[in-house]
C-alpha positions in Angstrom: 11.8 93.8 183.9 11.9 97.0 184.9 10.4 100.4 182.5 13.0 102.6 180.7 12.6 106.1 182.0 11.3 107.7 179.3 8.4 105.0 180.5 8.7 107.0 183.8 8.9 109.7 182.1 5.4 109.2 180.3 4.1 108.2 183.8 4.5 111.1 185.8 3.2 113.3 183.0 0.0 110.9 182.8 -0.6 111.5 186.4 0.2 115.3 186.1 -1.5 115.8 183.7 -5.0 113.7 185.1 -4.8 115.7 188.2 -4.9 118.7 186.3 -7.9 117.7 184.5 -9.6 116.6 187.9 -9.0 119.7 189.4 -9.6 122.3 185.9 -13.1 120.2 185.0 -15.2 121.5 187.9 -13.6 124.8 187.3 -14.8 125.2 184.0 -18.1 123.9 184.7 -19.0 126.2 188.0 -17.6 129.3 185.8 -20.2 131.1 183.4 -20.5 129.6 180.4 -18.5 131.6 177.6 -16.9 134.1 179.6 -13.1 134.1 179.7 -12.6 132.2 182.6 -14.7 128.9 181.7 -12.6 129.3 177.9 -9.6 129.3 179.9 -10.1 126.5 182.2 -11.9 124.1 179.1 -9.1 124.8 177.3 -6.6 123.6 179.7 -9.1 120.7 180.5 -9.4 120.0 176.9 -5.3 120.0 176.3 -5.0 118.2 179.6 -7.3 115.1 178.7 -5.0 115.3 175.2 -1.5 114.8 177.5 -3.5 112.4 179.7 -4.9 110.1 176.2 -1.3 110.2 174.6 0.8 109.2 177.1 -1.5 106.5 177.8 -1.6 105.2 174.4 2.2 105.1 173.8 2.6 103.4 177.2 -0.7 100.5 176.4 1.0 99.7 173.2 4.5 99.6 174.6 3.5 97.2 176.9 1.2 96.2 175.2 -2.1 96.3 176.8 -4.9 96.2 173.6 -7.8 97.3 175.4 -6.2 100.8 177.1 -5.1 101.5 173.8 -8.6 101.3 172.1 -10.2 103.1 175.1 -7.8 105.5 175.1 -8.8 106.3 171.6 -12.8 106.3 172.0 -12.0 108.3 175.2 -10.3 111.4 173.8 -12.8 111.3 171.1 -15.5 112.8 173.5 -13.4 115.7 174.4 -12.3 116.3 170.8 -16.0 116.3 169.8 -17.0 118.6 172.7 -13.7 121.0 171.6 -14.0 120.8 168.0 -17.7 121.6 167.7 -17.2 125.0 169.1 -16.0 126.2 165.5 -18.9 124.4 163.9 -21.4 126.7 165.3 -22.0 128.0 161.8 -23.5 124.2 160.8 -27.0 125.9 161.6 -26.8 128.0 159.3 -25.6 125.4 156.4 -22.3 126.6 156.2 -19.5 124.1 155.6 -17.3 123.8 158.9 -16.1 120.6 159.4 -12.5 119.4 158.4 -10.7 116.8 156.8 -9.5 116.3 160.5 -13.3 115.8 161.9 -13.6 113.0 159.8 -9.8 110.9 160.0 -10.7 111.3 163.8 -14.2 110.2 162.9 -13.4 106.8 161.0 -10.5 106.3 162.9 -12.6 106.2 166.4 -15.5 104.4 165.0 -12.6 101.6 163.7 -10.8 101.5 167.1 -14.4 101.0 168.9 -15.6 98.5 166.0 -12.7 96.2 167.2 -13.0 96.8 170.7 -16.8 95.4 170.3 -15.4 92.5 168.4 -12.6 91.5 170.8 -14.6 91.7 173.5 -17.5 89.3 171.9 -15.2 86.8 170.6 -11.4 87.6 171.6 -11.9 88.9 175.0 -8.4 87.6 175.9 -7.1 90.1 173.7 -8.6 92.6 175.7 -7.2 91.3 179.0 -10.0 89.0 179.6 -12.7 92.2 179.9 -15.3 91.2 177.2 -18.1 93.5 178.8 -16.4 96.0 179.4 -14.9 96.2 175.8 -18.0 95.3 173.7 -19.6 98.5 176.1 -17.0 100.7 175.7 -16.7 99.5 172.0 -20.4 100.2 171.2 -20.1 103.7 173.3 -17.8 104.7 170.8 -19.1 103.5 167.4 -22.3 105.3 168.2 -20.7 108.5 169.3 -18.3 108.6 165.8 -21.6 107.2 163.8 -24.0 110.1 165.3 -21.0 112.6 165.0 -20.3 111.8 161.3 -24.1 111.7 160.5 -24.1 115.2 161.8 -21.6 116.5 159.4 -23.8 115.7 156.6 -27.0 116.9 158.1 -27.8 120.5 159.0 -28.7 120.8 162.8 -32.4 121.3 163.4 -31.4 123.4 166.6 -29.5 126.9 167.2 -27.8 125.3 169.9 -26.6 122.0 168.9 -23.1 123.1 169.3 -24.0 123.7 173.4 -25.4 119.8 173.4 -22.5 118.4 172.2 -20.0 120.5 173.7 -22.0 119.9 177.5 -21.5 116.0 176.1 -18.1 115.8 175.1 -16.8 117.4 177.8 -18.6 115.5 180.4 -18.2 112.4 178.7 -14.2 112.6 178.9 -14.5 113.7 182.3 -16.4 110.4 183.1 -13.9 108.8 181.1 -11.2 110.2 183.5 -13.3 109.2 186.7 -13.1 105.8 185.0 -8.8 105.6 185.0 -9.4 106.5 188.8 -11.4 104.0 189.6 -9.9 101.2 188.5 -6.3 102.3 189.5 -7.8 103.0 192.9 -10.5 101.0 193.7 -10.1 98.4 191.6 -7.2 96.6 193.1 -9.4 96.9 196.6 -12.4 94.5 194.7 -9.7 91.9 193.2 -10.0 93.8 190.0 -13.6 93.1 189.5 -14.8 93.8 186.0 -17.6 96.4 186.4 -15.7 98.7 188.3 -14.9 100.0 184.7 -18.3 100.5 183.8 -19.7 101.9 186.8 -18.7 105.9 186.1 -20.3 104.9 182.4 -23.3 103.7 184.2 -23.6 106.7 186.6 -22.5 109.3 183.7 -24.6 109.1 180.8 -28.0 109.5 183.3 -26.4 112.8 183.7 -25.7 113.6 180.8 -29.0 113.2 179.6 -30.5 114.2 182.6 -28.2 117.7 182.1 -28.8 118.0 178.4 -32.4 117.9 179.0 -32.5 120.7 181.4 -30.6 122.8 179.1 -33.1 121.7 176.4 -35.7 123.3 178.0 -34.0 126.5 179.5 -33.1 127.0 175.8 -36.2 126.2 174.6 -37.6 129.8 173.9 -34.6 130.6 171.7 -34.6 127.0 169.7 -35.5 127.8 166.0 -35.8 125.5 162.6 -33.1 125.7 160.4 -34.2 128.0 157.3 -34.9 125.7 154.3 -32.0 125.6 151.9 
């Protein structure tokens, strides 16, 4: 059986618009951060990653194919966390910023991730046989909604928070994305082996951490306590 086009359709702007993110990501990251050029080129990323998670979702459920679907969801999340906070800046200060919108996409990510987990531990043929990969992917996410929610009821301890999370979104989607590669390119070399979709996850979130910190401590000096309310 043989796609429609508008399936073809969906395809060729999936692949467009991942290469764009590919190329844009490193673009934004080796420009200075918040001059014009690395707000241009994140928000290209950012709208990018948002062609790349849509098309992907219509085309996993047309087919349908469960557990693209519910990554795609927890994947985007990290992006729209690392976009979103940048008009949440104001949090520090115990001014109200975030939407009805932050939390729909909030509940509705931890939910997707919550049955991702489940599937995986005791469906994992509805999540084409990937059980690891799911219940990882499915706990990722429930603990990045969880943390982000928590955080819109609590006033940041640090000036900064908004950099943290914004250096984790976007690197987090961008793993994300360096995930879809693999496992469309290598993947098929290693008879589809199952940890090929954790292994960005496994290399990513080191760096992260490893990132975060350093920008921790460069920004140090200039971290203050919130004010008491």
């Amino acid at each position: 059986m043989h796609d429609p086009l508008w399936m073809k359709a969906f395809l060729i702007a999936h692949i467009g618009a991942g290469a764009s993110a590919f190329a844009l990501a490193p673009l934004a990251l080796l420009t200075a951060k918040g001059g014009k050029a690395h707000r241009r080129w994140g928000k290209i990323y950012f709208w990018s990653m948002a062609v790349v998670t849509f098309t992907a979702l219509v085309m996993a459920i047309y087919r349908p194919i469960l557990f693209l679907a519910l990554v795609a969801i927890f994947s985007f999340y990290f992006a729209f966390t690392g976009y979103r906070v940048l008009g949440q800046k104001a949090a520090w200060k115990g001014e109200k910023t975030v939407t009805a919108l932050d939390w729909f996409a909030a509940a509705f990510t931890f939910i997707a991730s919550a049955l991702l987990a489940l599937l995986g531990a005791f469906r994992p043929a509805l999540v084409q046989n990937l059980g690891i990969p799911a219940m990882v992917f499915g706990l990722l996410g429930m603990w990045l909604a969880g943390s982000t929610a928590w955080s819109f009821t609590h006033r940041p301890k640090e000036k900064m928070f908004w950099w943290y999370a914004h250096l984790s979104g976007m690197l987090g989607s961008y793993i994300a994305a360096w995930t879809a590669f693999s496992v469309v390119t290598i993947s098929p070399l290693l008879h589809h082996a199952w940890w090929i979709w954790i292994v960005p996850t496994g290399i990513g979130v080191p760096a992260i951490a490893a990132t975060t910190a350093y920008y921790r401590r460069k920004f140090a000096p200039r971290n203050q306590v919130a004010p008491a309310s």
